[in-house]
C-alpha positions in Angstrom: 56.1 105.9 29.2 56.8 102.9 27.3 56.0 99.4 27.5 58.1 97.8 30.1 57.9 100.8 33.0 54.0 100.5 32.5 54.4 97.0 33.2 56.6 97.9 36.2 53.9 100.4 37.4 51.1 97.9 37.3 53.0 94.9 39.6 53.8 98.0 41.8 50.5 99.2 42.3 48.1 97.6 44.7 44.4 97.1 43.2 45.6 95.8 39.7 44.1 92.4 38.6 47.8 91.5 38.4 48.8 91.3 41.8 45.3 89.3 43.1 45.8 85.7 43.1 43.1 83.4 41.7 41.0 81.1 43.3 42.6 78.2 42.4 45.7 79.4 43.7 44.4 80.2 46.9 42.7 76.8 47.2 45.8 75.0 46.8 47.6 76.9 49.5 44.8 76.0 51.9 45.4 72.4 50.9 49.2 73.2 50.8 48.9 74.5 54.2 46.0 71.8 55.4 48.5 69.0 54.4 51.5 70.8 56.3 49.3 70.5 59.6 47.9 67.0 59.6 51.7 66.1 59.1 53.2 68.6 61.7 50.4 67.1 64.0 51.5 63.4 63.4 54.6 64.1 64.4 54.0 66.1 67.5 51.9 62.9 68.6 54.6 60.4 67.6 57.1 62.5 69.9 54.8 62.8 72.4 54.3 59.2 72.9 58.2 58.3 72.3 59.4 60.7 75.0 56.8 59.1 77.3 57.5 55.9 76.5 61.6 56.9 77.5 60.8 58.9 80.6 58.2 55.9 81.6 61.3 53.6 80.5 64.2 55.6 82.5 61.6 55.4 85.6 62.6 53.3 88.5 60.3 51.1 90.4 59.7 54.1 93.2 58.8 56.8 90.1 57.0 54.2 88.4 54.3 53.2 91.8 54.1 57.1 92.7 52.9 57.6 89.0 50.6 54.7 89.4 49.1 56.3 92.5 48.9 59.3 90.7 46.8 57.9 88.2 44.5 56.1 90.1 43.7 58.8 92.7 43.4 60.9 89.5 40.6 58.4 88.2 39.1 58.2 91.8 38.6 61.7 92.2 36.9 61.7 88.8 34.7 59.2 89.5 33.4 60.9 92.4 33.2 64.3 90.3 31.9 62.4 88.0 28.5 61.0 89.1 27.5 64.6 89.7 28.7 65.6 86.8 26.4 62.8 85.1 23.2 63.8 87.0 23.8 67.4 86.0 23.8 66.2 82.2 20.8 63.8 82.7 18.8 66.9 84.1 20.2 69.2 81.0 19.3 66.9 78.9 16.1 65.2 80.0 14.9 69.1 80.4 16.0 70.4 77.0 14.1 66.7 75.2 10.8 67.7 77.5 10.9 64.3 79.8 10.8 63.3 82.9 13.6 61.7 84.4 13.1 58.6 86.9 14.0 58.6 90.4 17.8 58.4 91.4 17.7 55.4 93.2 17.0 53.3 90.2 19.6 54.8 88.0 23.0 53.7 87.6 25.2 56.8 87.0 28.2 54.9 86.7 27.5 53.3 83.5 27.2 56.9 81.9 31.0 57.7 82.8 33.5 56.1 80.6 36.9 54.1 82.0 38.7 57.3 82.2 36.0 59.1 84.5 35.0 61.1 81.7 30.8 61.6 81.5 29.5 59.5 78.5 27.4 61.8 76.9 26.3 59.6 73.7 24.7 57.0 76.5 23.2 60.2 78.0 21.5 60.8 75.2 20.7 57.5 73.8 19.3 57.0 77.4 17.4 60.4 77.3 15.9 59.5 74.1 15.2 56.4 74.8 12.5 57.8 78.1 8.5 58.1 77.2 7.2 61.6 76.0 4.6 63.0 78.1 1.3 63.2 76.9 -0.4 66.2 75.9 -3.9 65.1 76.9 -5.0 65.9 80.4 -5.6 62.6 83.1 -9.1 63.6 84.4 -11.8 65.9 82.3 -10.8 69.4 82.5 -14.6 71.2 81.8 -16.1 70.6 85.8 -17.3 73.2 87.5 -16.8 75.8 85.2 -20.1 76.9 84.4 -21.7 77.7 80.9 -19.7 75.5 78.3 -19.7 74.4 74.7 -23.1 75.2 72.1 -26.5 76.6 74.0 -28.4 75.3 71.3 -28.2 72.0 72.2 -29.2 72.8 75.3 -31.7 75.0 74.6 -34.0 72.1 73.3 -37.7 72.4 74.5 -36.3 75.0 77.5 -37.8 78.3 78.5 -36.4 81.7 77.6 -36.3 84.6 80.1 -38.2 86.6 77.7 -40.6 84.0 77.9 -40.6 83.9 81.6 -41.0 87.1 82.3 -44.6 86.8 80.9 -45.4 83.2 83.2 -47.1 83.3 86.0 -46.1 81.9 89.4 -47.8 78.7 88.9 -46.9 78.1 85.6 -43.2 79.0 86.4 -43.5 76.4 89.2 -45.2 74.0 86.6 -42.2 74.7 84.1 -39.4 74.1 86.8 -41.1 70.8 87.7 -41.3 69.4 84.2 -37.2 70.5 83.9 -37.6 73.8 81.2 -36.5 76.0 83.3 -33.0 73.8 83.8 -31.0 75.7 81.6 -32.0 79.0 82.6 -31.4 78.4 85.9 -27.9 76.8 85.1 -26.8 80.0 83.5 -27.1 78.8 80.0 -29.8 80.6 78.5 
């Protein structure tokens, strides 16, 4: 083979560093191609808003009220939707952020949907975040009741074992519970 068929063979055959492309050529067709669709979507928009603006101009006065009515039963019916949709969102989010939400009455949904109906979800959550974290410590003491609790050596100060009870007699166990040594014990804590 000589020079120029080897040549040949090596464009022809896939896997050859010859036919990859680099990386800077790839990255400009991505820009290429990036560039391509910001302009092809300029233009759709720009058409978009002249053939509205010639059908809304070739409109007569009946067209033009029916697409008023349209409009505004469109935005009614969103509103409506929209309150619920609103106190589904403040739930979402008030339960995701770990707060509690207050009662309906005294919220205003309507200021979280926008003038299209839409639900405002930034003032959702500025709202949301703006509501006080619960606290983490309990409202009343938690330990009542329970029985045997914390260190028995405090408690065991100057109090009476049931080793050493077990060798007492009746009136000196009647002496100790008197004098309060026998408290402990008798409370489980010993």
């Amino acid at each position: 083979m000589d020079d120029t068929t080897q040549e040949q063979t090596n464009q022809q055959i896939p896997g050859t560093q010859e036919n990859f492309p680099t990386i800077e050529s790839l990255t400009a067709d991505v820009e290429r191609w990036k560039t391509l669709s910001r302009q092809n979507e300029r233009n759709y928009n720009d058409s978009r808003t002249e053939l509205a603006s010639l059908k809304e101009a070739s409109m007569t006065d009946a067209e033009k009220a029916i697409e008023a009515a349209r409009a505004e039963a469109r935005n009614a019916a969103l509103s409506e939707v929209g309150t619920r949709l609103v106190d589904a969102e403040l739930r979402v989010q008030a339960a995701t952020a770990g707060v509690t939400l207050p009662s309906p009455e005294f919220l205003n949904t309507n200021a979280f949907l926008g003038a299209d109906g839409a639900v405002n979800t930034e003032a959702i959550t500025a709202f949301v975040s703006s509501l006080p974290q619960p606290s983490n410590t309990p409202d009343f003491a938690q330990g009542i009741g329970l029985g045997r609790q914390g260190d028995t050596g405090s408690y065991a100060a100057g109090q009476i074992s049931r080793d050493a009870l077990s060798r007492m007699s009746p009136q000196d166990i009647a002496t100790a519970r008197k004098a309060g040594k026998l408290d402990a014990l008798m409370r489980g804590d010993l």
